[in-house]
C-alpha positions in Angstrom: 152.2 112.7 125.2 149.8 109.8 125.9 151.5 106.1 126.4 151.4 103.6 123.5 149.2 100.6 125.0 150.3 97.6 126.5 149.8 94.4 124.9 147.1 93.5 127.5 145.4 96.6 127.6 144.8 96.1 124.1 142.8 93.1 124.6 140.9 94.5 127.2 140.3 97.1 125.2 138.6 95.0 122.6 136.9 92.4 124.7 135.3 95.5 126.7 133.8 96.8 122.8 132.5 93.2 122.9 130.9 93.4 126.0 129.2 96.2 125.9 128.0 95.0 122.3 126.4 91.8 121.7 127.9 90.8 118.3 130.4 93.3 116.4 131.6 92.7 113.0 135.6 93.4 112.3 135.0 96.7 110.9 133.6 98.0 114.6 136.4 96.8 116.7 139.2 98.2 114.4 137.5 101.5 114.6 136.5 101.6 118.2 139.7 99.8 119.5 142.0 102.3 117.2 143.7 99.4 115.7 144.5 98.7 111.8 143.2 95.5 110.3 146.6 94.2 109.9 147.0 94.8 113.6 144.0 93.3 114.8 143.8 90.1 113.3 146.8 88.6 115.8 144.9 89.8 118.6 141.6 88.2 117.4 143.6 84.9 116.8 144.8 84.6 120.2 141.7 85.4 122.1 139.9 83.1 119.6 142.4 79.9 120.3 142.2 81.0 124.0 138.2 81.0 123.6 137.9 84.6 125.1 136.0 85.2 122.3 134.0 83.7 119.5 133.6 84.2 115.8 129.4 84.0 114.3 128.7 83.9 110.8 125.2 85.6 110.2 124.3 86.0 106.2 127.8 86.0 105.1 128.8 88.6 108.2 131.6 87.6 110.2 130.5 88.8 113.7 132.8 88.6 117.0 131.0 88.1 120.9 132.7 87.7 123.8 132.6 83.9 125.4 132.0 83.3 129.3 135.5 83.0 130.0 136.6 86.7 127.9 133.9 87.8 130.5 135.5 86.6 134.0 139.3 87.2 132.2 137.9 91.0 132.1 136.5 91.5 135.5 139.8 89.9 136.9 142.1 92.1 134.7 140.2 95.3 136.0 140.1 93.9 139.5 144.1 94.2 138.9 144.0 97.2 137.3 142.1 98.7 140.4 144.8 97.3 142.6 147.9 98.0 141.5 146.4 102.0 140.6 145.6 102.0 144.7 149.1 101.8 145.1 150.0 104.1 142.6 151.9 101.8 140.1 
């Protein structure tokens, strides 16, 4: 049986959706990060206050895109995950 995700590997879950993607409405994440909307929207709070991420409004569409910083927090957190895996942990 497959390991419920860590807290962290949740958010890099959904700022690697956002990456790849330039701007993905709330409906995209939940369904390509496997979350519920209930459980999504503390995760989208926190990355918002911590600016890994910002909210668009487009014609009524609230849209998500990941910020600068979203993008270097990601290539350090796979960096680490790289690392610590080399050493079998």
């Amino acid at each position: 049986m497959k390991q419920k995700r860590t807290r962290l590997e949740v958010i890099r879950d959904i700022l690697d959706i956002l990456q790849k993607n330039k701007q993905v409405k709330i409906t995209h994440l939940i369904y390509k990060a496997n979350l519920s909307n209930n459980s999504i929207k503390p995760y989208l709070g926190e990355l918002l206050k911590k600016s890994l991420l910002e909210e668009i409004i487009i014609d009524e569409k609230r849209l998500f895109k990941i910020t600068t910083k979203g993008n270097e927090f990601l290539q350090e957190f796979n960096k680490i995950k790289i690392f610590s895996e080399s050493y079998g942990l």
